[in-house]
N, C-alpha and C positions, 0 to 999 in steps of 0.2 A: 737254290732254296734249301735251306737245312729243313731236321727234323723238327724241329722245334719251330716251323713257320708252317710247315703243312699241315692243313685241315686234317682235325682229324673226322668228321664224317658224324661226331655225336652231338651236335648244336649247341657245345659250350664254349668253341674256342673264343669267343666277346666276351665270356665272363673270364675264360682263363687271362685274355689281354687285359683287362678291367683289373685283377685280380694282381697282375704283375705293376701296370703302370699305374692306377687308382686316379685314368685320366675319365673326369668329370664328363667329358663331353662322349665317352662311352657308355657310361655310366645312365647318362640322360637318353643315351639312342636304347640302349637294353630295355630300361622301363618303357620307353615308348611303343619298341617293339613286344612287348606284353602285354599294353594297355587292356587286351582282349579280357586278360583275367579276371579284371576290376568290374567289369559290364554284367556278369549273374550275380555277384553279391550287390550293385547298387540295385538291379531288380527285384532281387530277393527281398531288400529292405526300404524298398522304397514306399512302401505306402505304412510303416511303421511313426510315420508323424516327423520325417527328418528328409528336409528336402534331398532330390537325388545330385543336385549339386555337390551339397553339403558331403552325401557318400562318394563322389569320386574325389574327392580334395582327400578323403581321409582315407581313400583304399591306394590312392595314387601317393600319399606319403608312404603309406604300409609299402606299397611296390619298390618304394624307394630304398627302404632300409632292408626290404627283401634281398634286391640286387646285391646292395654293398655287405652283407651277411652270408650271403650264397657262394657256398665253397665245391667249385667242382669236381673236385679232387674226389669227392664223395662217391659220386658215379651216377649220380641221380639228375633224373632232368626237373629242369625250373620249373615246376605250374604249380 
């Protein structure tokens, strides 16, 4: 295993592979693996008169362009 295959231990090596190949099907697992984030803003605005469906379709695209805009180079974690 080279350097550059080993974990490095700070929970963005998915984004750094995402970041390299820009393979969709990692892409789709990261959002999913986050979906957690989206569950207090659809609470939060859920009784503002917009169904809570309605907010996870539109936090769950937000998650989406989150991922593909998320540069870990930064040094910061995803939330």
């Amino acid at each position: 295993m080279s350097n550059a295959d080993e974990p490095s231990g700070d929970g963005l090596d998915g984004f750094r592979r995402y970041r390299e190949t820009g393979d969709r099907r990692l892409r789709n697992q990261l959002v999913e693996d986050h979906q957690s984030l989206v569950e207090p803003y659809v609470r939060r605005f859920d009784h503002k008169g917009v169904s809570a469906d309605d907010l996870r379709q539109v936090a769950l695209i937000a998650t989406i362009k989150a991922v593909e805009r998320f540069d870990p180079d930064y040094g910061v974690t995803f939330s």
